[in-house]
C-alpha positions in Angstrom: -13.6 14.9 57.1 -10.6 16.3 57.7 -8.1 13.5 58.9 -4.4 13.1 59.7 -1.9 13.1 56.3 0.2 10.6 58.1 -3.1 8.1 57.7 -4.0 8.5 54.3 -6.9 10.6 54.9 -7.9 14.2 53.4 -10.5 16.8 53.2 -13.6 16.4 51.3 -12.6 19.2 49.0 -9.5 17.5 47.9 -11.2 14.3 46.5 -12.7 15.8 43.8 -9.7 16.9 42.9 -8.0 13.4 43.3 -10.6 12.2 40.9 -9.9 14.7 38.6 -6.3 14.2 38.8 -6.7 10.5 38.0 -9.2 10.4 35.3 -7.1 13.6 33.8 -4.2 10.8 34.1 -6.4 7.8 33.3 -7.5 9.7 29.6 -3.9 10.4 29.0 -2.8 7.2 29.6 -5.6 5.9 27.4 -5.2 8.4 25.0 -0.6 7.5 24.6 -1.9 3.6 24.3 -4.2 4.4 21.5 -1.4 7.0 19.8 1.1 4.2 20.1 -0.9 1.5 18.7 -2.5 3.1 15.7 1.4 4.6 14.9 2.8 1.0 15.3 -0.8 -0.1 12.7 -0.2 2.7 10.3 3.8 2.0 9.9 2.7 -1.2 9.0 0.5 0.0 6.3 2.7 2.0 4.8 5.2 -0.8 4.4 2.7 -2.6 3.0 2.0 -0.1 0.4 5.5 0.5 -0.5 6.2 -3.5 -1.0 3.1 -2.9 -3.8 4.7 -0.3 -5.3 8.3 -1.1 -5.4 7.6 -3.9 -7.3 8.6 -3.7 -10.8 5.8 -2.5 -13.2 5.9 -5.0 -16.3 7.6 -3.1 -19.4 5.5 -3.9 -22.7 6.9 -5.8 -25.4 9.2 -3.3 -28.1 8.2 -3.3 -31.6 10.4 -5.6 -34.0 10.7 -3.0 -36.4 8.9 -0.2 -38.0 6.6 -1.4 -41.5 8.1 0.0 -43.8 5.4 1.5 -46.5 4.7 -0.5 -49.4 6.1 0.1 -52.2 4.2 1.0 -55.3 4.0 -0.8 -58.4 4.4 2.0 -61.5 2.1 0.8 -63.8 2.6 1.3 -67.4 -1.0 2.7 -67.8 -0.2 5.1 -65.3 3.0 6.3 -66.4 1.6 7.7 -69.5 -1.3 9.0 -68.4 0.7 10.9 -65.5 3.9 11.8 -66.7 7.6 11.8 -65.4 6.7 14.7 -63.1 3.7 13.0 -61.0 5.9 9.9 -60.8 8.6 11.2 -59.1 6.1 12.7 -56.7 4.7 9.6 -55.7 7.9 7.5 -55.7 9.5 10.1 -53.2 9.8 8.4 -50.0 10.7 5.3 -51.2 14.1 4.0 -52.6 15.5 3.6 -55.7 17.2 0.3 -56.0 16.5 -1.6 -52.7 18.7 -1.7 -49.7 20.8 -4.9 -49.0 20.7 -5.8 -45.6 22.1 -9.7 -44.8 20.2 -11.6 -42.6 21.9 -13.2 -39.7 21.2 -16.7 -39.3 22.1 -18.4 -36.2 22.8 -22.0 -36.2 20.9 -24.5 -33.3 20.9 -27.9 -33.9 17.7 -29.1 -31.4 20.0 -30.2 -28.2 21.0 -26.5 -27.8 17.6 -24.8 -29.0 16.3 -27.0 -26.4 18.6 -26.3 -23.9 18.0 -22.7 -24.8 14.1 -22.9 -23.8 14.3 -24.9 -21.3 16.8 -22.6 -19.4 13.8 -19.8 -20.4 11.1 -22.3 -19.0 13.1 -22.7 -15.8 13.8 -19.0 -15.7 10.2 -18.2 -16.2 8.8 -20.5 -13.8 11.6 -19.2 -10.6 10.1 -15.7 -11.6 6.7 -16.8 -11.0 7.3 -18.6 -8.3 9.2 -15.9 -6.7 5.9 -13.6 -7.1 4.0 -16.3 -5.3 5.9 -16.2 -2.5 5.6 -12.2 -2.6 1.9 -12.7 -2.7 1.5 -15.0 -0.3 3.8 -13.1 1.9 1.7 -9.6 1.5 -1.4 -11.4 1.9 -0.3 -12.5 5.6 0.9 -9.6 6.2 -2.6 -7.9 5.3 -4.4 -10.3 7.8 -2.0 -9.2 10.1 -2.5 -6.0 9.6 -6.2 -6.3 9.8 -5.9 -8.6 13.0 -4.3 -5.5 14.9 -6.7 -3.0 13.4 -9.5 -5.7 15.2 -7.3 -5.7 18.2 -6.6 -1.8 18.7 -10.8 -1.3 17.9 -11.3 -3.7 20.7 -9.0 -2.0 23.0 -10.6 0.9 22.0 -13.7 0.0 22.7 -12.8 -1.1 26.2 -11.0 2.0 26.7 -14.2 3.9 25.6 -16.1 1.6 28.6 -13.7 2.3 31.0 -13.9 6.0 30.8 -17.8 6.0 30.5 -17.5 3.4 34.3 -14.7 6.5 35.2 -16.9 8.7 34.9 -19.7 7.5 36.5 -17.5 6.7 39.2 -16.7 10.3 39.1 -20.5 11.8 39.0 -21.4 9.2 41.9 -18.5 10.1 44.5 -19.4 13.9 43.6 -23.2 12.8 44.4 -21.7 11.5 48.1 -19.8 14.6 48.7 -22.8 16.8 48.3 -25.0 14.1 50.4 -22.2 14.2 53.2 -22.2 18.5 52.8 -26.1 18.3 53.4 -25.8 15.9 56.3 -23.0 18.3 57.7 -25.9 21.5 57.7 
């Protein structure tokens, strides 16, 4: 079978290596497709991750104050069946006369406390509505997400078909060109 270049026509022993060329190309082709796809998919994930995690963890709630320990009542039974000594053992940690600390008051007549809470109210309910919005933004991307994935396995799975068709293609054309060799002898 060995033609004229000029018509498009070669020798039986290049074909084989045509085919080879071109599924070699085809696989590569297939395989750049795939690479790009699942790098564009897992990019996606990863910025979905991060949006979980950057988000603020809640902070728990801080103590008031330390309880202070109670303070003991010296009974007069006690006292003299203990002594001066044991008392002042027991009485250690705890003050002598107590400490005067004022207590702050501050003044709301009911306009501004309710001003106050309903500024919190309001305050409160943009934060949660905020986090809706971040929720139902994550969730779409998710299906997104999980829409390509579907996608890119069904591409996949074609791509997977059309090499299997490739190379049966391939095993048939080689089953010509040894037909053709035996018709030659």
């Amino acid at each position: 079978m060995s033609g004229n270049k000029d018509k498009g026509t070669t020798d039986d022993s290049s074909i084989p290596m045509d085919l080879k060329l071109w599924k070699e190309a085809l696989v590569g082709e297939m395989k750049w497709v795939m690479r790009e796809e699942l790098e564009h998919l897992h990019e996606r994930l990863d910025q979905v991750e991060n949006a979980c995690t950057e988000q603020p963890q809640p902070v728990p709630q801080a103590r008031g104050r330390e309880r202070v320990p109670v303070r003991r009542e010296v009974n007069d039974y006690y006292e003299d069946e203990y002594g001066e000594e044991e008392e002042s053992v027991l009485d250690r940690g705890f003050p002598s006369k107590p400490v005067h600390r004022p207590k702050v008051h501050i003044k709301m007549d009911n306009d501004d406390s309710m001003k106050f809470f309903e500024s919190y109210r309001l305050k409160k309910k943009k934060e949660i509505q905020k986090l809706k919005r971040e929720n139902l933004e994550l969730t779409s991307k998710i299906t997104h997400l999980r829409e390509e994935m579907r996608r890119a396995r069904e591409m996949e799975e074609r791509l997977k078909k059309e090499l299997i068709m490739v190379k049966k293609s391939e095993e048939s054309v080689k089953k010509e060109l040894v037909v053709k060799k035996e018709l030659r002898l």
